[in-house]
Every structure is written in C-alpha cells, then in structure tokens.
Legacy VTK file of the C-alpha trace (Angstrom):
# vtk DataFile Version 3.0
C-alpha trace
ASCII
DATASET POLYDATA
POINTS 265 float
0.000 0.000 0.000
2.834 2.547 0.964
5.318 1.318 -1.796
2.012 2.385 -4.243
1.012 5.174 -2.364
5.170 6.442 -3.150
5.252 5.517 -6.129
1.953 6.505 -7.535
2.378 10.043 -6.123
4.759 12.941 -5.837
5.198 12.704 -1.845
8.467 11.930 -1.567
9.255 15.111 -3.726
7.682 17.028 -1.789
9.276 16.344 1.128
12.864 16.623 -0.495
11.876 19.823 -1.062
10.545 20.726 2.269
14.028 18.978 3.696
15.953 21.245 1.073
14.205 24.416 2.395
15.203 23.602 6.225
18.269 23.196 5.563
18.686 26.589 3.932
16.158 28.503 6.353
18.742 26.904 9.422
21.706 28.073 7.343
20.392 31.495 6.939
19.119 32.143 10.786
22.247 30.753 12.011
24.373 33.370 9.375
22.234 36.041 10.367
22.942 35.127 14.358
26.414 34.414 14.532
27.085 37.450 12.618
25.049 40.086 14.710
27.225 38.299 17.896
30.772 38.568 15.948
29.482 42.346 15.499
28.200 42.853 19.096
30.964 40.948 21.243
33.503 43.076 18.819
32.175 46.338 20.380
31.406 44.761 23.797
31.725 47.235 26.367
28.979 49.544 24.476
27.256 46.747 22.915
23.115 46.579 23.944
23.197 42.729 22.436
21.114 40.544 24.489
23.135 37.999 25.055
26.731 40.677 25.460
24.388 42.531 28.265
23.494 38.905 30.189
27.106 37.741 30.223
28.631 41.088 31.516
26.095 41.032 34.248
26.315 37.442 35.094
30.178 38.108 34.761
30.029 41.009 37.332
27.222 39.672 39.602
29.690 36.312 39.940
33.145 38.447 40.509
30.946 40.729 43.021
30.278 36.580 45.010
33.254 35.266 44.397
36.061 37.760 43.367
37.268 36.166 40.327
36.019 33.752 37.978
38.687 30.683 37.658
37.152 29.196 34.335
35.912 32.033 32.017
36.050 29.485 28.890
33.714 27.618 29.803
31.993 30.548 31.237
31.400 32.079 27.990
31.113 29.305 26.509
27.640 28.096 28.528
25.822 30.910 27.524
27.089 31.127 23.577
25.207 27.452 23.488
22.492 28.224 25.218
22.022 31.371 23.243
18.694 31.153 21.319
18.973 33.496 17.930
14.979 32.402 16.437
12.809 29.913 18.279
15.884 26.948 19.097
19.863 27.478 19.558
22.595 27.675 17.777
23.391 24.186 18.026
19.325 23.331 17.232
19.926 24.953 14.411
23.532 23.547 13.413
21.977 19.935 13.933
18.873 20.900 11.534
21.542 22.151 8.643
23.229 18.361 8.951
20.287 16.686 9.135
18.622 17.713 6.297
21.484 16.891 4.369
20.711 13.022 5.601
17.328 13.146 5.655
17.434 14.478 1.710
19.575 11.179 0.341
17.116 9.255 2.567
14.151 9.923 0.896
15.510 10.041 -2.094
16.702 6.357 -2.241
13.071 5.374 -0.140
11.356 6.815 -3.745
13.767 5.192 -5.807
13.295 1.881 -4.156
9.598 2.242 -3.978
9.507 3.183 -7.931
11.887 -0.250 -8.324
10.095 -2.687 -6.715
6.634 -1.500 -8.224
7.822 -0.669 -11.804
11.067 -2.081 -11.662
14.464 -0.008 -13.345
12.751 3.060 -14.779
13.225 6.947 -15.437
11.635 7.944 -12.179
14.202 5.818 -10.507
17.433 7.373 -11.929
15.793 10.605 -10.911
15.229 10.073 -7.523
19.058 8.864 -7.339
19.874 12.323 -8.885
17.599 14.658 -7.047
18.892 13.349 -3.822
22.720 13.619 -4.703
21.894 17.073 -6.432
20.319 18.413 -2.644
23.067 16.466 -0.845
25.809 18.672 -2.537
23.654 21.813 -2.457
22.805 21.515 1.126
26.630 20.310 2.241
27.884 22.990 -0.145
25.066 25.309 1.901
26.415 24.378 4.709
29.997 24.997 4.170
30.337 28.793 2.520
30.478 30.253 5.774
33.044 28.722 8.438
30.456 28.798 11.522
32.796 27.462 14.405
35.005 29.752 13.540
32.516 32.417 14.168
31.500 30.896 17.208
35.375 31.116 18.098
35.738 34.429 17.723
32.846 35.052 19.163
34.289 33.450 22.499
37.521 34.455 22.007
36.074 38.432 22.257
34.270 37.865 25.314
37.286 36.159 27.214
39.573 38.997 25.772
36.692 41.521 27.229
35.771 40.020 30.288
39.359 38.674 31.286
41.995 41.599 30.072
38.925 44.575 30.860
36.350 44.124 32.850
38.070 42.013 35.724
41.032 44.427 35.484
37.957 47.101 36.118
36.293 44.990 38.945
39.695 44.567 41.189
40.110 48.484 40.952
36.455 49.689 42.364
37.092 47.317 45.012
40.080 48.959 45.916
38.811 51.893 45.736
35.657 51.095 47.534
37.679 49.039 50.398
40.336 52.406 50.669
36.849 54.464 51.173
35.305 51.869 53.922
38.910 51.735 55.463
39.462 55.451 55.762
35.696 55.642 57.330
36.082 53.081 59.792
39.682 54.877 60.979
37.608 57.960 60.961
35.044 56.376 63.294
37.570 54.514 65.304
37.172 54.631 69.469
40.519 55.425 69.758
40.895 58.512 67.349
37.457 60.068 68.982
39.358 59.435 72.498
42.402 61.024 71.454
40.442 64.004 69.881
38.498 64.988 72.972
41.688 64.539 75.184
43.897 66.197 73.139
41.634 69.757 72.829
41.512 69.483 76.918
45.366 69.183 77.167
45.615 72.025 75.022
43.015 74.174 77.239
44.151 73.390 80.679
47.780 74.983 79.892
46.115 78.119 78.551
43.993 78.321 81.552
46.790 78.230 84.053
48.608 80.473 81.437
45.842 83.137 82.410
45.757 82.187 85.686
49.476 82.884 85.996
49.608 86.046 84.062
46.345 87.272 85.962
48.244 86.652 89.514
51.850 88.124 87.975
50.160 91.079 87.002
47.584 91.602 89.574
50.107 92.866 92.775
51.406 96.244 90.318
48.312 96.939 89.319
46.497 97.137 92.705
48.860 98.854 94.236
49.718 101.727 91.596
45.107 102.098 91.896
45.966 102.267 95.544
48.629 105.236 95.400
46.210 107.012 93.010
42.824 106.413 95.304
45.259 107.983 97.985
46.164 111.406 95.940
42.644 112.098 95.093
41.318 111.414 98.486
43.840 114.478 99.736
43.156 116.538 97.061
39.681 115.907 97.681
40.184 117.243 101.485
42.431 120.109 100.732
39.985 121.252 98.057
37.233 120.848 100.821
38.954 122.491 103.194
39.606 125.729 101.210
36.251 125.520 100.435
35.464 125.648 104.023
37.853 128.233 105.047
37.045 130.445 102.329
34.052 131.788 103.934
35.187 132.326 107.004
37.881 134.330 105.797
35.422 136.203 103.873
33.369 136.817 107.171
36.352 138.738 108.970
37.244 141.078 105.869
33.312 141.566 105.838
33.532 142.604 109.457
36.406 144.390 109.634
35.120 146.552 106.740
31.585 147.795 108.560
33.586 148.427 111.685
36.297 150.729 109.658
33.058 152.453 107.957
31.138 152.576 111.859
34.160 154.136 113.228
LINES 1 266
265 0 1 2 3 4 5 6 7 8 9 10 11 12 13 14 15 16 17 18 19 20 21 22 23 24 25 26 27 28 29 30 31 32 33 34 35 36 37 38 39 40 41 42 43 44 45 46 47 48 49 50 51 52 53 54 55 56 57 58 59 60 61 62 63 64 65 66 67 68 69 70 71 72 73 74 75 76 77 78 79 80 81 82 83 84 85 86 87 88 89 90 91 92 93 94 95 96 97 98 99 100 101 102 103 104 105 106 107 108 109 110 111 112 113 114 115 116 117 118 119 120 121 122 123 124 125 126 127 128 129 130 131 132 133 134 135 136 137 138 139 140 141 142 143 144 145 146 147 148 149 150 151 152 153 154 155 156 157 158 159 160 161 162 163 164 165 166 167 168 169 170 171 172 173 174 175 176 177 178 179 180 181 182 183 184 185 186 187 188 189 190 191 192 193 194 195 196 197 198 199 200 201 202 203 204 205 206 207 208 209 210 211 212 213 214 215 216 217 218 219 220 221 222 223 224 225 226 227 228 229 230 231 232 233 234 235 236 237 238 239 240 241 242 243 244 245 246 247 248 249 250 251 252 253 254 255 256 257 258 259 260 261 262 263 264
C-alpha cells in the first residue's frame, strides 16, 4: 500500500523539497545570528546585544560573590550554546543544517526503491538517485560557505579577551577603591581617634587656663597697688579742696567785718 502510495504520487518530492528548504532557512538564521554576535561581542563594552548585556552582568554579579572567575572558557562558553537566535539554539539549528542533508539522500533512495520494486528499473528511478545527490551537494555545499565554528570562536575568544583583560582588570580596581573608602571611614570612626580628639583639645586648654591664671596673679600685685597710690592722691586733694572751700568763707566773714567796723568808726 505505501510502496504504491510512493510511487503513484509525488510525496516523496515534496518532502525533499521541504528537507531542502530547512536546511537553507537553518543556514540562513544561524548566518544572520552568529554574525550580529561577531558584530556585538567586537564592540562589547557599548554593545546593547542581548546575550553581550546577560554575560557582563552574570560576569560582574559572579566576581561581586566570588572575586574572580577561575574558568571564564567555559563561562562564555555556557551561555554562547544556550544562546537562542529564532525559536531553538545555535546548536538546534547547526543539527537541523546536517540533518537535512541526511534526511534528503534518505528519501531520495526510499522513492527510488519504492519506484523499483513496483515498476522495476525506470526513469523515475534514476531521478530520484539524482535529485537526492543534487540536494546532498547543495545543502553540504550550503552548509559549508560560511566557516560557523570559527565564528562561534571568535565570538568566544572576544568575550574572554573583554571580560578577562577589561572588565576584571575594572572589577579589582572599584574594590580597591571602595575598600580604601570603607577603610578610611572606619579609621575615621575609630574609638581610639574620637578618644584622642576629645583629650587632646583638653590638654591644650588646661595649659592656657593656668597660662591666664598665671599672668592674671603676675600682674595683679602692680596693678592694685599703683590704683591704691592714686585712690590715695585724690582722696587728699579731695580734702584740701574741701577744706579751702570751708575756710574760704570764714575768711570772707572777717574782711566783711572788719570793713563795717572801719566804715562805723
């Protein structure tokens, strides 16, 4: 029934064809994805690539856990295969391109059989043979224009140069930085270095006040007594101007007197 069914119709043409077509549609979408990585993990640092953005975070976020990362080969090379460009991965879509080479001289020699055991050694047969070596050799010549692990290679071989001779060389020095920052804080906040700043202000102060203290007692004795010899001057002045004051009167009294007695007399 099958071997009439294949022979009697064009289904085994068919799908040749629709093998052919895979193979070419995975060629393409892997061309198309490889290149836009070669491109991106070129220009990595400024690169907004899906996959470039993942594996510099990943790569950060495990240096920021661990400090380093021993194996960044097979680092990078984890998320390049699980990368997926349209619908499967890279390798998905690797596997498909081989595949459909095999599957294409398959069913070419299942029609050819089926045409010789129902009709025995006839045209149909010779072109079955020829259509499936004809796709074989377009499909592996498909397959071969563009060197794909060598793509993938470079690919890697960018990200390792990036992440390795860059961005871990970037890592070690903020955490310098940051640890200088966090040391020169805690010093800052140390016990010891508030102690010694609020003794050392009070060492400074109590000199100063026995400083004052000592000038205030040096000075004092001059100064008290020079106020004393002064207090003493005015307080005689003060009585000899009193006195005159009081004495002037009474001397004006007796030349009053004497006066109206001359002019009695």
């Amino acid at each position: 029934m099958l071997k009439q069914i294949a022979a009697d119709t064009n289904v085994i043409t068919y799908l040749m064809a629709v093998v052919g077509v895979i193979g070419v549609l995975a060629k393409a979408v892997n061309q198309l994805t490889l290149r836009s990585l070669v491109k991106a993990a070129g220009n990595m640092p400024k690169s907004t690539h899906k996959l470039i953005k993942l594996v510099r975070a990943k790569y950060e976020h495990a240096c920021m856990i661990h400090d380093s990362v021993e194996n960044i080969d097979a680092f990078v090379e984890k998320y390049i295969y699980e990368y997926r460009g349209f619908l499967f991965r890279i390798h998905t879509w690797r596997q498909l391109e081989l595949l459909s080479v095999w599957f294409a001289g398959i069913l070419a020699a299942l029609g050819a059989s089926a045409h010789y055991l129902s009709y025995g050694f006839t045209e149909s047969v010779y072109q079955y043979i020829a259509a499936g070596l004809a796709e074989m050799i377009f499909l592996s010549v498909v397959i071969r224009l563009s060197d794909e692990p060598y793509k993938i290679n470079a690919v890697k071989m960018y990200m390792v140069d990036y992440l390795e001779n860059i961005c871990a060389f970037r890592l070690k020095k903020q955490r310098q930085s940051e640890r200088e920052k966090i040391n020169v804080i805690s010093q800052e906040n140390s016990p010891k270095t508030v102690f010694q700043s609020s003794t050392q202000p009070a060492e400074k102060k109590a000199p100063q006040k026995e400083e004052r203290k000592l000038s205030i007692n040096i000075e004092g004795e001059p100064r008290t007594a020079e106020k004393s010899e002064t207090a003493r001057q005015t307080l005689k002045r003060t009585v000899k101007e009193k006195t005159e004051e009081e004495e002037k009167p009474a001397l004006r009294e007796e030349a009053i007197r004497q006066i109206l007695e001359e002019f009695l007399a």
